[in-house]
MDAnalysis code that builds the backbone (N, CA, C; Angstrom):
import MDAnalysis as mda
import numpy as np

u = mda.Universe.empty(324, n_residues=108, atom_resindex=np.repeat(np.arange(108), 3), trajectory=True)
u.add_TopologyAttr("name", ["N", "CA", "C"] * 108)
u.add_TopologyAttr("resid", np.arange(1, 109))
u.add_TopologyAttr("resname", ["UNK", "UNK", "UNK", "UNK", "UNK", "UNK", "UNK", "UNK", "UNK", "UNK", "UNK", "UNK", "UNK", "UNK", "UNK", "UNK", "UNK", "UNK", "UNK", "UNK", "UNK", "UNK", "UNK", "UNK", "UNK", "UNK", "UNK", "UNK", "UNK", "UNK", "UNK", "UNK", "UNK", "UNK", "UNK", "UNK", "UNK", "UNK", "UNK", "UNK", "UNK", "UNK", "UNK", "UNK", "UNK", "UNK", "UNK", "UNK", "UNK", "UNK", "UNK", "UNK", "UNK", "UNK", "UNK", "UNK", "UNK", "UNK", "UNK", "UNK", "UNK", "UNK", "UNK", "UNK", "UNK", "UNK", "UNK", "UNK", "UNK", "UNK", "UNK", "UNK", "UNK", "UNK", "UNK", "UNK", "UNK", "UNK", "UNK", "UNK", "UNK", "UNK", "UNK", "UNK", "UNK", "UNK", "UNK", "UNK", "UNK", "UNK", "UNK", "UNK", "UNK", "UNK", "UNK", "UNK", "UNK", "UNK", "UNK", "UNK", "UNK", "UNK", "UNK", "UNK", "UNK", "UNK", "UNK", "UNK"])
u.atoms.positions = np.array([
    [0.854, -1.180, 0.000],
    [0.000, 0.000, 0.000],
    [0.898, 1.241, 0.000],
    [0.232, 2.159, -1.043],
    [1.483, 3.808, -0.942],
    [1.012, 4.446, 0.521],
    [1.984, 5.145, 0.315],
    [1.167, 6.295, 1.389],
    [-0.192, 7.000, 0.710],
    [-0.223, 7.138, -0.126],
    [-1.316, 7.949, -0.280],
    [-2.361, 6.866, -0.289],
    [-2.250, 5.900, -0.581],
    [-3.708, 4.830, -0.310],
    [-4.029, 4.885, 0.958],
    [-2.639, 4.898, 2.011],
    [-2.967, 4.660, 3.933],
    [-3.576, 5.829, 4.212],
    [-3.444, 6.780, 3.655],
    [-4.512, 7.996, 4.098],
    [-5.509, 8.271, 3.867],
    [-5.809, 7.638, 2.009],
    [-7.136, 7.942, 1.702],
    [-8.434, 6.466, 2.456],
    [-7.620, 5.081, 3.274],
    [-8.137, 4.570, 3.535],
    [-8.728, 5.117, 5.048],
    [-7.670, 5.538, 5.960],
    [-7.597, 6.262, 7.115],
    [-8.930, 7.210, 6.894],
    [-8.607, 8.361, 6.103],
    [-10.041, 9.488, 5.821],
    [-11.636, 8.283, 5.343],
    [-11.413, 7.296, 5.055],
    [-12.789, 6.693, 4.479],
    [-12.925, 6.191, 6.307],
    [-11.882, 5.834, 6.637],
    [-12.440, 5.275, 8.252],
    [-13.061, 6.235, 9.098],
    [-12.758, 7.470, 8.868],
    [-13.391, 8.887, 9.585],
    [-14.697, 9.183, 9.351],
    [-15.422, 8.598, 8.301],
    [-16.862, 8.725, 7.890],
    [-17.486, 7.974, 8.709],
    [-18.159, 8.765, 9.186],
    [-19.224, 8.158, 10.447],
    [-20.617, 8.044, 9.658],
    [-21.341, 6.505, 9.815],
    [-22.450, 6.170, 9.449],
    [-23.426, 7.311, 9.424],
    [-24.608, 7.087, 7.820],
    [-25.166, 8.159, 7.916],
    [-24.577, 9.225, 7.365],
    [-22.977, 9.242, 6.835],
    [-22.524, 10.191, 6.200],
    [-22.124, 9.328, 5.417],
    [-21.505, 10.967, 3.851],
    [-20.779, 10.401, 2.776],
    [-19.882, 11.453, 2.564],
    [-18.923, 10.730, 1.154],
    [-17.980, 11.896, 1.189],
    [-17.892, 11.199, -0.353],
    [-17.060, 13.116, -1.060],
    [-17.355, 12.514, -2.331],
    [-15.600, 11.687, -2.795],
    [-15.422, 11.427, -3.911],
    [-14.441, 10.640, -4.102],
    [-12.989, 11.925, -3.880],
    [-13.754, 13.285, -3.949],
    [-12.541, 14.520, -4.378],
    [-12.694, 14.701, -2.966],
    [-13.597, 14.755, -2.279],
    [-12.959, 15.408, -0.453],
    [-11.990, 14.197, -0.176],
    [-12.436, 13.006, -0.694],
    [-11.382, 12.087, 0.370],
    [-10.183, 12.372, -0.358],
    [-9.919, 12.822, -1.882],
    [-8.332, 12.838, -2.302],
    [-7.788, 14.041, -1.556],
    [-8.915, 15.068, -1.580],
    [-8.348, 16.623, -0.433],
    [-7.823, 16.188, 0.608],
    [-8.703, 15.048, 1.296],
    [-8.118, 14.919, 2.818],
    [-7.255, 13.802, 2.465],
    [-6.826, 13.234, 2.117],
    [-5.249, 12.690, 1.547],
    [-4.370, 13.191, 1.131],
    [-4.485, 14.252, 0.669],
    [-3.273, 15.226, 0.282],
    [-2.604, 15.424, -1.240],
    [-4.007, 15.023, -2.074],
    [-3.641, 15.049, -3.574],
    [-5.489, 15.437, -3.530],
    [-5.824, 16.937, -3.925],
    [-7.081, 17.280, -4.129],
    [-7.313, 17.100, -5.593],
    [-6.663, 16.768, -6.445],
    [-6.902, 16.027, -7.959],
    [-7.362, 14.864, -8.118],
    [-6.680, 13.829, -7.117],
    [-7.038, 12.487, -7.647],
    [-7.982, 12.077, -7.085],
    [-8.982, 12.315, -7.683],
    [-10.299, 11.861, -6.766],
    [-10.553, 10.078, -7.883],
    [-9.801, 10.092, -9.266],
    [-10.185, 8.956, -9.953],
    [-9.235, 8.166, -9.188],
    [-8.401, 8.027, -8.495],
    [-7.025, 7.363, -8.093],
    [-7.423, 6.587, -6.455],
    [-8.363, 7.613, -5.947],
    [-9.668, 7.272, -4.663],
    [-10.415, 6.224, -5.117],
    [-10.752, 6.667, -6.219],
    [-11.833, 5.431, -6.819],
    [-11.511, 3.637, -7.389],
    [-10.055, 4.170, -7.709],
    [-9.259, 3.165, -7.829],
    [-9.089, 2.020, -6.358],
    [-8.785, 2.586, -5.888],
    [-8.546, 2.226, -4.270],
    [-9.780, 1.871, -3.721],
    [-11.076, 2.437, -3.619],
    [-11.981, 1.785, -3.195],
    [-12.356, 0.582, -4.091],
    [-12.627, 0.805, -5.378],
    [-12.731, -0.725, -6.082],
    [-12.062, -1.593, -5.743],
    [-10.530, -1.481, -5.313],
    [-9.976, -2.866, -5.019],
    [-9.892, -3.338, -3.795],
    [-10.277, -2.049, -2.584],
    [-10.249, -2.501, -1.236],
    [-11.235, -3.562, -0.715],
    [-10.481, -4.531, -0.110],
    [-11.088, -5.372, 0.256],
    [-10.686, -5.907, 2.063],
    [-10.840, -4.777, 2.838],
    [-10.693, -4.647, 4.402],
    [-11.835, -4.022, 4.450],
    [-12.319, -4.796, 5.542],
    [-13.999, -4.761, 5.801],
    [-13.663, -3.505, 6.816],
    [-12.768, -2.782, 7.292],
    [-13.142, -1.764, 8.274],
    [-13.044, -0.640, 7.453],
    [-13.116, -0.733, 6.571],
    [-13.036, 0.541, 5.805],
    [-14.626, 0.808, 5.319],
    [-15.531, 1.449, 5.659],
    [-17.004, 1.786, 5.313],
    [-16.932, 2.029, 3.157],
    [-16.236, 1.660, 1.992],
    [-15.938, 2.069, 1.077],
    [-17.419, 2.435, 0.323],
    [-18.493, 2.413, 1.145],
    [-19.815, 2.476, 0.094],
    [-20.273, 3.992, 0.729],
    [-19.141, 4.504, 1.963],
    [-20.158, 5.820, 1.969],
    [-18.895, 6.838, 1.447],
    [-18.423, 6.518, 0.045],
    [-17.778, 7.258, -0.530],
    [-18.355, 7.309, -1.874],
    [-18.691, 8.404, -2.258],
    [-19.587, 8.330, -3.458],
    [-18.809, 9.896, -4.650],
    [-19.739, 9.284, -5.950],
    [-19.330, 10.346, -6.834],
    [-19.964, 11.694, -6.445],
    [-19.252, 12.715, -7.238],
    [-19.674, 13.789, -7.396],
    [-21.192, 14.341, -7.360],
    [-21.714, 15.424, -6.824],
    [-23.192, 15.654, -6.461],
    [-24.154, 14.552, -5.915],
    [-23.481, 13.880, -5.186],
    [-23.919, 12.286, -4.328],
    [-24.553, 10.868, -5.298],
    [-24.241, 11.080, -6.571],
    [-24.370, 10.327, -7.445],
    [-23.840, 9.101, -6.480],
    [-24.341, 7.860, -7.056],
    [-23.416, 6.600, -6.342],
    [-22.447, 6.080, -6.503],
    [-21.590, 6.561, -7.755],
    [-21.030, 5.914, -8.465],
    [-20.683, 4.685, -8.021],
    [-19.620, 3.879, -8.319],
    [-19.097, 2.209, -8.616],
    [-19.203, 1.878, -7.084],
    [-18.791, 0.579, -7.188],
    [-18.858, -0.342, -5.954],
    [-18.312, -1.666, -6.435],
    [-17.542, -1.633, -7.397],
    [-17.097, -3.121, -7.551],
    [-18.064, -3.812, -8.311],
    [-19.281, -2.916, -9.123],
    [-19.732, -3.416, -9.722],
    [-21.324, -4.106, -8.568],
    [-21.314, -3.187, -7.639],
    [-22.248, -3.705, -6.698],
    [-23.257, -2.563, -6.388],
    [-23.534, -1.762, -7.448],
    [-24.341, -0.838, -6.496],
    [-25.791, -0.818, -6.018],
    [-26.238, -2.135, -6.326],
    [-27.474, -2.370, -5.466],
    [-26.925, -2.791, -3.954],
    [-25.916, -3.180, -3.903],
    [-25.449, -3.946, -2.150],
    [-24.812, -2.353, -1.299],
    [-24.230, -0.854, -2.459],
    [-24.004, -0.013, -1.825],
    [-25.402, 0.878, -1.699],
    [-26.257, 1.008, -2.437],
    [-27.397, 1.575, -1.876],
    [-28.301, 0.628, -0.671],
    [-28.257, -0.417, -0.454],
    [-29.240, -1.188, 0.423],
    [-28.009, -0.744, 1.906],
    [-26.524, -0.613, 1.738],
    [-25.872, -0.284, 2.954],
    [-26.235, 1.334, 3.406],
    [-26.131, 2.239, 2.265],
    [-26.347, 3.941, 2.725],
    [-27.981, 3.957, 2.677],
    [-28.840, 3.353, 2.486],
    [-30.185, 3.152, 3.251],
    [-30.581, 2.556, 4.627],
    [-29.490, 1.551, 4.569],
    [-29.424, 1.237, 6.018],
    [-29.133, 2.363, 7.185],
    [-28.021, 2.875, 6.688],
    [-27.801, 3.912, 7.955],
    [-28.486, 5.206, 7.409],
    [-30.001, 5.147, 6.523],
    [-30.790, 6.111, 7.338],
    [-30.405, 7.053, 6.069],
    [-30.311, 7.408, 4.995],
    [-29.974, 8.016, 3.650],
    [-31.248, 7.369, 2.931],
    [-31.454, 8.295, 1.983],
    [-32.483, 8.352, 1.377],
    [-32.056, 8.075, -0.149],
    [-31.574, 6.890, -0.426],
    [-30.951, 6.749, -2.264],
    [-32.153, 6.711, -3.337],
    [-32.150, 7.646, -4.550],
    [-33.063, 7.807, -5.639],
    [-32.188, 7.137, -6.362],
    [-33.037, 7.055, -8.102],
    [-32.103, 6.297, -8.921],
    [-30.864, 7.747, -9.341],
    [-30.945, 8.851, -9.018],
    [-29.978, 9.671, -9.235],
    [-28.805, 9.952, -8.166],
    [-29.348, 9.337, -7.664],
    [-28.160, 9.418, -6.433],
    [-28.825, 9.739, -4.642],
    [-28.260, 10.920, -3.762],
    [-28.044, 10.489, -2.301],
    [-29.030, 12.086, -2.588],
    [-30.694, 11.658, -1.773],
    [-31.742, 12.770, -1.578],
    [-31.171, 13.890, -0.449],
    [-30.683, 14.779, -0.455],
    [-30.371, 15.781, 0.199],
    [-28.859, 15.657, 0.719],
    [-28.148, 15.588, -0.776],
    [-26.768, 15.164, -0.519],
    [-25.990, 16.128, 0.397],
    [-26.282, 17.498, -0.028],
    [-25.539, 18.628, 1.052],
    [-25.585, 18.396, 2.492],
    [-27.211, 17.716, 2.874],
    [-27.009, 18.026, 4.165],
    [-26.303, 16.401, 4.934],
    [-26.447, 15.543, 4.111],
    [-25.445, 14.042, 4.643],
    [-23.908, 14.045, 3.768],
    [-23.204, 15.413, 3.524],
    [-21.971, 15.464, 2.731],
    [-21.461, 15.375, 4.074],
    [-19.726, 15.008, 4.462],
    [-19.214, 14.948, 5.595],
    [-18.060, 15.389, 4.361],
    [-17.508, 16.298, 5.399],
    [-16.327, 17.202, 4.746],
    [-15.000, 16.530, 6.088],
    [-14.288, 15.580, 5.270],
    [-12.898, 15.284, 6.290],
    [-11.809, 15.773, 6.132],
    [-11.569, 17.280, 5.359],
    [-10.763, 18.062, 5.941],
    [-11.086, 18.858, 7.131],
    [-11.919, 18.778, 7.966],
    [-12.540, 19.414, 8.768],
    [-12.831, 18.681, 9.816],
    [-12.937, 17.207, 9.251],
    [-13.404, 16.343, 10.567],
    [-14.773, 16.677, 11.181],
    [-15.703, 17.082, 10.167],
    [-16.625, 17.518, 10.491],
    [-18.075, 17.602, 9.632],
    [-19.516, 17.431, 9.706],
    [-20.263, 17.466, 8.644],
    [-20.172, 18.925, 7.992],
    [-20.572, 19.063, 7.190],
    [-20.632, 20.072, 6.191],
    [-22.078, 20.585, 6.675],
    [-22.236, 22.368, 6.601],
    [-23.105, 22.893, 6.848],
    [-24.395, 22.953, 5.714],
    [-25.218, 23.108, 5.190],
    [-25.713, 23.491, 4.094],
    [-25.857, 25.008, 4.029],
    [-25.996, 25.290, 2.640],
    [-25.758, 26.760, 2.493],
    [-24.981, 27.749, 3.450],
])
């Protein structure tokens, strides 16, 4: 594992159920705010169950990938209480979790 995978796995462990984060906050809070496709890389292949990898989602809370599973990642971010449409995460601003901040994100 690089360093930059141990951090962007570390920041996916900081998402507390009930939240998400998009694939570009977790590359911000890793320390490469570009590679948000390189995040995505890394969650497709992670396979350590302590890592929450389904409440990391695309851009504007879209769902994007899951290994090719995204009926098993929407039935998990419904579980903890998220509201998934076929467009993605219903009131994404206010369940965004911003982990440069360590903190949820305000709306407006």
């Amino acid at each position: 594992m690089t360093p930059f995978g141990s951090r962007v796995l570390s920041a996916v462990r900081r998402i507390p159920p009930g939240r998400v984060a998009t694939y570009g906050d977790i590359a911000a809070a890793a320390g490469r705010p570009g590679a948000a496709r390189a995040v995505g890389n890394i969650m497709r292949t992670c396979t350590d169950r302590t890592v929450p990898c389904h409440r990391v989602v695309a851009a504007g809370g879209r769902l994007g990938g899951f290994g090719g599973e995204t009926g098993l990642k929407r039935a998990l971010l419904q579980a903890e209480g998220l509201v998934v449409r076929s467009t993605g995460i219903r009131e994404f601003d206010r369940f965004r979790w911003a982990p440069r901040r360590g903190e949820p994100r305000r709306p407006g």
